[in-house]
KOLGUBA-390626 format. One line per field, with one value per residue (C-alpha): z, x, y; residue number from 1. Coordinates in steps of 0.02 Angstrom, whole numbers, plus 50000, padded with zeros to 5 digits. Example, Ala and Ser with C-alpha at 12.3 -4.5 7.8 and 13.67 -1.06 7.14 Angstrom:
<pts>
up <- c(50390, 50357)
east <- c(50615, 50684)
north <- c(49775, 49947)
pos <- c(1, 2)
</pts>
This chain:
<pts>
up <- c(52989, 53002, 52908, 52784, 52778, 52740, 52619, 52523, 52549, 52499, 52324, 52282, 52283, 52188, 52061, 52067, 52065, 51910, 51820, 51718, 51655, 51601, 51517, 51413, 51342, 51264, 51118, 51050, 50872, 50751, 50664, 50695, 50530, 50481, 50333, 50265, 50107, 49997, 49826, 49706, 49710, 49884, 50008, 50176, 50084, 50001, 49802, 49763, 49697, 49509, 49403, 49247, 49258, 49219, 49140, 49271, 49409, 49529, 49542, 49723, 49831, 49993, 50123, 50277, 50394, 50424, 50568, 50612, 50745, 50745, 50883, 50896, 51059, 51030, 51199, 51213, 51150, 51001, 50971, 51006, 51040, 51028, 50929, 50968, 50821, 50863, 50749, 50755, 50640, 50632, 50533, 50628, 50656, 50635, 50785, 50959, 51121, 51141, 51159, 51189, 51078, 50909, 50913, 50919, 50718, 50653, 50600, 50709, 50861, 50797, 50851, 51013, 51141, 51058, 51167, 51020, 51026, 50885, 50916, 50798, 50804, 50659, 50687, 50841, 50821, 50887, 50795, 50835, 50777, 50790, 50889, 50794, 50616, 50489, 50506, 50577, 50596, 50598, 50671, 50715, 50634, 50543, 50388, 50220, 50042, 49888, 49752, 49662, 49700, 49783, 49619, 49706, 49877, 49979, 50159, 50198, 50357, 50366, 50494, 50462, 50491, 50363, 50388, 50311, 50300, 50209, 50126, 50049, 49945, 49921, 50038, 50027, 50122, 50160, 50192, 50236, 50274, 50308, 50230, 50276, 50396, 50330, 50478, 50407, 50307, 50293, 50171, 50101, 50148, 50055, 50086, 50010, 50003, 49953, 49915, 49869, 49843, 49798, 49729, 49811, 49756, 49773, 49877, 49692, 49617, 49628, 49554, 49650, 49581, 49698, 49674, 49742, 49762, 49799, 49834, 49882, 49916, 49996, 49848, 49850, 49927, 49893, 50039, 50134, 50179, 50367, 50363, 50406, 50317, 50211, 50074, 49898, 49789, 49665, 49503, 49466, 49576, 49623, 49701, 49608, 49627, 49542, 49510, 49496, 49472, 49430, 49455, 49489, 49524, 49524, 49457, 49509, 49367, 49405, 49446, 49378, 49471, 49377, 49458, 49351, 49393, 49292, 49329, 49247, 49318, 49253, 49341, 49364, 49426, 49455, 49417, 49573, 49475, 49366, 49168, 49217, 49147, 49223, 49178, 49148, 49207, 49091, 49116, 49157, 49218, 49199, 49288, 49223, 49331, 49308, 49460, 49413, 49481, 49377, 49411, 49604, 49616, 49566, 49407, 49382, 49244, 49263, 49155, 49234, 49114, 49174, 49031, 48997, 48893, 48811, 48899, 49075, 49076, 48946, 49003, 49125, 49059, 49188, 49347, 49502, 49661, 49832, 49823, 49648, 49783, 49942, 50124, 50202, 50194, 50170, 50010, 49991, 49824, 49846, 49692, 49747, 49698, 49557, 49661, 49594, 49690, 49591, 49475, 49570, 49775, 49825, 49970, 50073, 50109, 50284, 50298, 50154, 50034, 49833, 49675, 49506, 49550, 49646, 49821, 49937, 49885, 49700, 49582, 49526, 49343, 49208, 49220, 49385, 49562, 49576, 49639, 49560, 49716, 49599, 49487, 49350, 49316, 49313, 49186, 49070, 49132, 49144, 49068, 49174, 49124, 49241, 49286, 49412, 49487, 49664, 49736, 49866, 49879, 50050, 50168, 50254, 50114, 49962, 49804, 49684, 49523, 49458, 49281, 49249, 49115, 49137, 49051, 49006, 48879, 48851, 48840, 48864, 48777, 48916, 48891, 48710, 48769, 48883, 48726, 48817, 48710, 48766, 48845, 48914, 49102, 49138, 49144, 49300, 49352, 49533, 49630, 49825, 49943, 50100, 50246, 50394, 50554, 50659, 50675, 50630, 50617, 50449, 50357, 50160, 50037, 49867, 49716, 49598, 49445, 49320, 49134, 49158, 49014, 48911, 48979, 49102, 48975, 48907, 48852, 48769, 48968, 48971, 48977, 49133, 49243, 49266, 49436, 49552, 49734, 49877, 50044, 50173, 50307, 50456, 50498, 50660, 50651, 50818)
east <- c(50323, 50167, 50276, 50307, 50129, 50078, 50198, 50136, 49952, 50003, 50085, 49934, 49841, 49957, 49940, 49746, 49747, 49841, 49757, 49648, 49767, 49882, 49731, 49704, 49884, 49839, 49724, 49656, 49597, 49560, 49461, 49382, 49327, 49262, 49227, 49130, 49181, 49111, 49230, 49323, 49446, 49493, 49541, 49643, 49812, 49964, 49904, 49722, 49619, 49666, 49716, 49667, 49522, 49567, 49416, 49291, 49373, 49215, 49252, 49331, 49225, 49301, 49189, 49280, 49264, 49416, 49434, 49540, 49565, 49681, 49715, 49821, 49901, 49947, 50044, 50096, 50029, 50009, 50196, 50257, 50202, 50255, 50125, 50103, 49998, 49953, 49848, 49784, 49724, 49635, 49520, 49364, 49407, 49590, 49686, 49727, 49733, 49940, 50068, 50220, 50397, 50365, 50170, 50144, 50096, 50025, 49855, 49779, 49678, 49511, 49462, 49397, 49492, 49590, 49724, 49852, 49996, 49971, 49950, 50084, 50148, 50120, 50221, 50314, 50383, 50415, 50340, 50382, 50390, 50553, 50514, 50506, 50506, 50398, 50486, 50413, 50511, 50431, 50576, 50558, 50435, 50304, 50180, 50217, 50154, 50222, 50161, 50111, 49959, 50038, 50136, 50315, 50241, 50089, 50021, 50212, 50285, 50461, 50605, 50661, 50670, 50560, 50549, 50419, 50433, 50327, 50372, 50226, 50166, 50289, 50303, 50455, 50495, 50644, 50652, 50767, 50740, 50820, 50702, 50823, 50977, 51060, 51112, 51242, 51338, 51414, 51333, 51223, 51058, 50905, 50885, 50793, 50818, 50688, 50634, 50491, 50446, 50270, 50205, 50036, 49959, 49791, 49709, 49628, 49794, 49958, 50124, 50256, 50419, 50500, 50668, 50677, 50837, 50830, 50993, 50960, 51108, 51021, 51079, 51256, 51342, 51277, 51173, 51164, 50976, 50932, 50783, 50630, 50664, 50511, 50619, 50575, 50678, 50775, 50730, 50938, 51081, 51171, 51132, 51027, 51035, 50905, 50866, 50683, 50632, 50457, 50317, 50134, 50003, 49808, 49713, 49522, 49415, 49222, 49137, 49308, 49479, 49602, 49772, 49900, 50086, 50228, 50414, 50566, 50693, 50858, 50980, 51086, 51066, 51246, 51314, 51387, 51440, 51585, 51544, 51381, 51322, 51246, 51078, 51019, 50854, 50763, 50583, 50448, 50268, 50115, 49938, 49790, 49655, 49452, 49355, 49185, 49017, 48871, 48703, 48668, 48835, 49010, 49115, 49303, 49384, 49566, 49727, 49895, 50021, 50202, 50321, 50401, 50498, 50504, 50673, 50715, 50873, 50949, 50867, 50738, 50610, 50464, 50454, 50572, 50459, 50468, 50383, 50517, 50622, 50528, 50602, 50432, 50331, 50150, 50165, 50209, 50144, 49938, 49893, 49708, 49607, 49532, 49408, 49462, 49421, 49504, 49619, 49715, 49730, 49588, 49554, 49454, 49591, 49626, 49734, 49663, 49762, 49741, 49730, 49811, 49944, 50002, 49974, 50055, 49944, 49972, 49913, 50064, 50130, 50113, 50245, 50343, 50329, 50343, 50209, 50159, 50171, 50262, 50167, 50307, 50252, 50408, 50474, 50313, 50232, 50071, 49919, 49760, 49605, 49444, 49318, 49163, 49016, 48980, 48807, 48709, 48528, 48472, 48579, 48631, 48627, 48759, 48788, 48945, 48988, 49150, 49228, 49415, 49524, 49716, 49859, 50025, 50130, 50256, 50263, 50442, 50525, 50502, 50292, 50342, 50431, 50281, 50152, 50082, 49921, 49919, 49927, 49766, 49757, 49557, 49387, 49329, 49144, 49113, 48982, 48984, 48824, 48853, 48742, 48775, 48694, 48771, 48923, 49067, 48984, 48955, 48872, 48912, 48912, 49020, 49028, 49156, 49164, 49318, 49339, 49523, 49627, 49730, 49891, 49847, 49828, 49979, 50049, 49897, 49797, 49618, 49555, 49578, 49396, 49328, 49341, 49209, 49188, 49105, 49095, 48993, 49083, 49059, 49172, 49159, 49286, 49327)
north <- c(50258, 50380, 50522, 50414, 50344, 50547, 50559, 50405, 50481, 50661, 50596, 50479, 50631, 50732, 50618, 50599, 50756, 50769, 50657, 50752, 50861, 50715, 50632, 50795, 50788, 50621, 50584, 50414, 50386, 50236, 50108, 49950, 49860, 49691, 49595, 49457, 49362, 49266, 49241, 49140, 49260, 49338, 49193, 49186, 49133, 49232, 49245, 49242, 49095, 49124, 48970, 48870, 48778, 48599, 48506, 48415, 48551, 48622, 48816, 48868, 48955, 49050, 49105, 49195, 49333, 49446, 49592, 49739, 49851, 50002, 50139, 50291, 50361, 50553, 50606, 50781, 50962, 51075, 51092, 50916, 50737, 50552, 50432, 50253, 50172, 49986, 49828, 49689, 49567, 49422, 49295, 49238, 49063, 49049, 48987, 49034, 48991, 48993, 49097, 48975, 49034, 48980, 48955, 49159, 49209, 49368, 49417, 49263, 49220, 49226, 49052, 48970, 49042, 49176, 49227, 49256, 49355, 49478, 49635, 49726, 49897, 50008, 50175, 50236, 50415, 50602, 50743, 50912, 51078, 51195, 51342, 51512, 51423, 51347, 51201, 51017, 50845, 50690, 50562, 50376, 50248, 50330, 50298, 50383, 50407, 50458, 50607, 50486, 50403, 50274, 50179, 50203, 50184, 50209, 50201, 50133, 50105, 50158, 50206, 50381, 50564, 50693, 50880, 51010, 51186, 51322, 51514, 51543, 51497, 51359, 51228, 51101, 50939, 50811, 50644, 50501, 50329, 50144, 50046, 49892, 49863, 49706, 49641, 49495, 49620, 49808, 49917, 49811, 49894, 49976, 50171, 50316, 50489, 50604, 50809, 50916, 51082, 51120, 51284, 51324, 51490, 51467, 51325, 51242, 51248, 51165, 51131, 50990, 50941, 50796, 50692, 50523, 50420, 50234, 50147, 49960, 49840, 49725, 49603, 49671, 49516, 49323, 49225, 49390, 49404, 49320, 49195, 49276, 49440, 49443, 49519, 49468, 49360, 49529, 49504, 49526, 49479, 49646, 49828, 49955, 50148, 50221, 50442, 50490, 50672, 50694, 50798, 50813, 50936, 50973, 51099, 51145, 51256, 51253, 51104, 51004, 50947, 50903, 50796, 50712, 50663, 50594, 50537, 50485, 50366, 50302, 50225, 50033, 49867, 49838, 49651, 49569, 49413, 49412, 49381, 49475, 49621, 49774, 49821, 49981, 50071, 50187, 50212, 50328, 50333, 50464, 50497, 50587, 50608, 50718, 50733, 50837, 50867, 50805, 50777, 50736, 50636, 50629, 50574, 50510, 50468, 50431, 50349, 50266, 50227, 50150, 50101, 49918, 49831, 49642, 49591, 49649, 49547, 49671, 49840, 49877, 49978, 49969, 50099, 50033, 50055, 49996, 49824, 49790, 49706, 49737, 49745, 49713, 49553, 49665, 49778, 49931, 49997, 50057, 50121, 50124, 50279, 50188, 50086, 49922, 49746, 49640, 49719, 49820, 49829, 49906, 50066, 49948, 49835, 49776, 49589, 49505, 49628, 49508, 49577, 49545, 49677, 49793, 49721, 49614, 49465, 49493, 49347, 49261, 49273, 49155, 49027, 49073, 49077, 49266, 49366, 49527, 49650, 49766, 49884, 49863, 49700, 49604, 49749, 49732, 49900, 49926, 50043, 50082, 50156, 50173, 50288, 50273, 50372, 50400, 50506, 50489, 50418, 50506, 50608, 50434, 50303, 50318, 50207, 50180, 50121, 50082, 50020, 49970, 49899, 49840, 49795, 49759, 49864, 49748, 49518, 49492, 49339, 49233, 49253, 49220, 49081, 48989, 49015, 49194, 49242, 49420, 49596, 49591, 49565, 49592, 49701, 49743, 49782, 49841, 49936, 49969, 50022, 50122, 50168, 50285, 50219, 50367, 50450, 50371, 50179, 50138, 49966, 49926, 49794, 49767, 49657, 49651, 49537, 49547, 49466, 49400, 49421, 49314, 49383, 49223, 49098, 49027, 48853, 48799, 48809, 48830, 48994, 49063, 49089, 49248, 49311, 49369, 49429, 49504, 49555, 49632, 49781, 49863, 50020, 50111, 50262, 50348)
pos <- c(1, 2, 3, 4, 5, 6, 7, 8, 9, 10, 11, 12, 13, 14, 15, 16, 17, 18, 19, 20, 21, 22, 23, 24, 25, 26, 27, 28, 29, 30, 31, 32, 33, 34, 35, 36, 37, 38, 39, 40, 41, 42, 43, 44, 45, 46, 47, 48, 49, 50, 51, 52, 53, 54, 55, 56, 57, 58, 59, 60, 61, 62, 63, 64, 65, 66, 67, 68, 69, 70, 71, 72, 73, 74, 75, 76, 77, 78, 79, 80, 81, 82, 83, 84, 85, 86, 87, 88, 89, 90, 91, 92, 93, 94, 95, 96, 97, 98, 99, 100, 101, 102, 103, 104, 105, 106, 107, 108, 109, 110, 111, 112, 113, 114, 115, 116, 117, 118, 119, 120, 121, 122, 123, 124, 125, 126, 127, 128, 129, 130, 131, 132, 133, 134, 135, 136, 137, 138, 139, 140, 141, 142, 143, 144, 145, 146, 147, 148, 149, 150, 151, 152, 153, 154, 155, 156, 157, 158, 159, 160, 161, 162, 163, 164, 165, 166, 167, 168, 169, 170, 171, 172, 173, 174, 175, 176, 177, 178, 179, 180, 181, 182, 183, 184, 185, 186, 187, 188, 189, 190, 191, 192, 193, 194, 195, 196, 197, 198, 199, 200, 201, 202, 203, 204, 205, 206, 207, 208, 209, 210, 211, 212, 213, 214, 215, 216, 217, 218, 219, 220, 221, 222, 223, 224, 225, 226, 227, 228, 229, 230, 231, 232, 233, 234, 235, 236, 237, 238, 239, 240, 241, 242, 243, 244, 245, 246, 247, 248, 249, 250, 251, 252, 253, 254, 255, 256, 257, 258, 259, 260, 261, 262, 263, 264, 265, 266, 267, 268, 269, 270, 271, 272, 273, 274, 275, 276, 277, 278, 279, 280, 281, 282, 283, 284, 285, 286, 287, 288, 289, 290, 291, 292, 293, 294, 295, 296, 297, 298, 299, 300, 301, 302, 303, 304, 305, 306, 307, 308, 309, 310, 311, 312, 313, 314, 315, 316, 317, 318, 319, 320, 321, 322, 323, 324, 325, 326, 327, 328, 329, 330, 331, 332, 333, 334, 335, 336, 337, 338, 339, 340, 341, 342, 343, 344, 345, 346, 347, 348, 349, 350, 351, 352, 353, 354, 355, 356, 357, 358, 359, 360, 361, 362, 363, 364, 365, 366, 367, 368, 369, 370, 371, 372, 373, 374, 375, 376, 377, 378, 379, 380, 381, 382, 383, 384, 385, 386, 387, 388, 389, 390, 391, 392, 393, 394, 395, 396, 397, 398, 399, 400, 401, 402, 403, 404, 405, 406, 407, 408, 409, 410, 411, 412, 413, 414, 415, 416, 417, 418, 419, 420, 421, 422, 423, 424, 425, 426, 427, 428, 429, 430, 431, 432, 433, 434, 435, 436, 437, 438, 439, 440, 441, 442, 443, 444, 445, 446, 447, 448, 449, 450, 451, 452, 453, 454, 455, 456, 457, 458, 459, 460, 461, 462, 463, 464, 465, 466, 467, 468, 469, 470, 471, 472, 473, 474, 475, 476, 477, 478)
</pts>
């Protein structure tokens, strides 16, 4: 009994002892970030408050505060380590106080109580690199973005395995990923394949041309998606392989950056019903983007352009990205360098995620129950033009002004159809104050206010009201 007693005592301090070097093998990092509405726009449901206003109808006002709280484990070394990103979100208020089967929901437990089971996990995955190489592999769960801004995909979550290597100065990388196991039929999932290789030969310049594939048979077979999927209702019943080559690249000359992208895709929606007809996919997309100095601050100017056409049904014109028939219920496109609030999603995004498009809380088209998560805009396309100014006011204190306008390229026959007035989707005015109390806590505020366009008014419906919004944040980054 005593011998074992010392044995007990001598591993206990083995491991005490051994503490401190375990603790410097792993590595914490994240975010905690809160906001505080006040809008007649951004509210706590799917699509935003945007709707006719019928006469004698008192304007909707949503006033809410929403948090968020993300950490990163990093366990391991220089050459490999397993990452363990965790969230949780919640609405001040919302419920809590249970955790019986059935009563658990996310983003919730902000009220009395809390006690809410909702803590999600972002990314679980290995990275490592392969001894005597250039290469790395990234395998398991992990966050990902596209060359392009974000239109295809951006900031997205996926199950995969993507390697990078380098001979410089070109640097190339591989990627594959189940975006979605069907798990009622055989192959009838949603995959993507993707390559790289970027030409770097000077750190202001560079030159990328990528290939995507996207095969997605997740509509492949009738009644085949499991309650609870989140998956999007596909705009046609069959699978869809789509080719995208593309390229993009940036440029720096003097006090002005240039970065631009464009792609091509073609490809087929192939019928699954008989006396159906396939659909083909021709479109494209292109980016043009100025970043310069002037004055004490900072200008951008930038165009986004992604082609359409006036009857899906026949051939589908407008980009295919991830969120065209999405396997996740929380968006997957982030076209967000713009600065928009309103129009498109915007950077500052954390569970309230509304805008008119582009997001996972898109406002819903004219006429349907479909909402606009998809950049393509239900095959219209889209054109983008914006530009802003950002300086600083004292070392701590910073200001920023911001000016979009959006569109469709295309009504299809449908809009003709429902009496659609127009292209026009809105004007968007926003500016954004920022103050740095130390390091890495931060304080802001930002107002937004957008024209809405008559690409909302339709069937002889009042004019659609303008929308407005604006919140108050406090980021702590660690």
């Amino acid at each position: 009994m005593r011998k074992g007693l010392i044995v007990l005592l001598a591993v206990v301090l083995a491991a005490a002892f051994a503490l401190p070097a375990m603790a410097a093998d792993m590595k914490a990092s994240g975010f905690y970030r809160s906001k505080a509405w006040l809008s007649n726009f951004h509210d706590v449901g799917g699509a935003p408050s945007l709707r006719n206003g019928a006469p004698g109808e008192e304007e909707q006002t949503n006033a809410y505060v929403e948090q968020r709280f993300r950490v990163k484990f990093d366990f391991g070394s220089e050459n490999v380590k397993a990452v363990w990103y965790l969230e949780s979100d919640m609405l001040w208020g919302d419920s809590g106080g249970s955790a019986a089967p059935g009563a658990a929901t996310r983003n919730s437990g902000g009220a009395l109580g809390a006690d809410k089971v909702q803590t999600e996990t972002k990314n679980i995955y290995v990275w490592f690199k392969l001894p005597d190489t250039s290469l790395d592999f990234t395998v398991g769960l992990q966050n990902q973005s596209d060359d392009y801004a974000g239109v295809i995909y951006g900031g997205a979550d996926m199950a995969g395995i993507f390697m990078n290597g380098k001979f410089e100065p070109v640097k190339y990388k591989l990627g594959w990923a189940k975006l979605y196991e069907n798990n009622v039929k055989n192959a009838d999932d949603q995959t993507l394949y993707y390559a790289s290789v970027n030409f770097v030969p000077t750190k202001d310049a560079k030159m990328g041309v990528n290939f995507y594939f996207l095969q997605d048979d997740t509509a492949k077979e009738p009644n085949n998606l499991p309650s609870g999927t989140g998956v999007t209702p596909f705009p046609y019943q069959g699978n869809l392989k789509v080719y995208m080559p593309g390229i993009d690249g940036s440029f720096k000359a003097g006090p002005v950056a240039l970065t631009g992208f464009a792609m091509y895709q073609w490809g087929t929606f192939k019928a699954r019903n008989s006396g159906d007809s396939d659909i083909d996919v021709t479109a494209y997309m292109a980016d043009l983007r100025a970043d310069m100095n002037l004055g004490p601050g900072k200008l951008f100017v930038e165009g986004l352009y992604l082609s359409g056409g006036d009857d899906p049904g026949d051939k589908y014109k407008a980009p295919i990205t991830l969120a065209t028939h999405e396997a996740s219920p929380t968006g997957t496109s982030a076209y967000t360098r713009t600065n928009m609030a309103i129009l498109l999603p915007s950077p500052d995004t954390i569970n309230v995620s509304q805008c008119l498009i582009g997001c996972s809380g898109g406002a819903y088209y004219p006429g349907t129950t479909r909402n606009s998560t998809d950049p393509g805009n239900g095959g219209r396309g889209i054109w983008h033009v914006a530009g802003g100014y950002a300086m600083p006011l004292t070392p701590k204190l910073k200001v920023q002004a911001n000016v979009g306008y959006l569109a469709a390229v295309k009504k299809t026959q449908a809009d003709d159809a429902l009496g659609m007035k127009g292209k026009d989707m809105g004007t968007e005015f926003n500016a954004r104050v920022d103050y740095n109390i130390m390091k890495g806590l931060d304080v802001g505020a930002v107002g937004a206010y957008a024209i809405i366009g008559d690409f909302y008014n339709f069937n002889g419906q009042p004019d659609m009201k303008d929308a407005w919004t604006s919140y108050a944040r406090i980021n702590y980054s660690f």
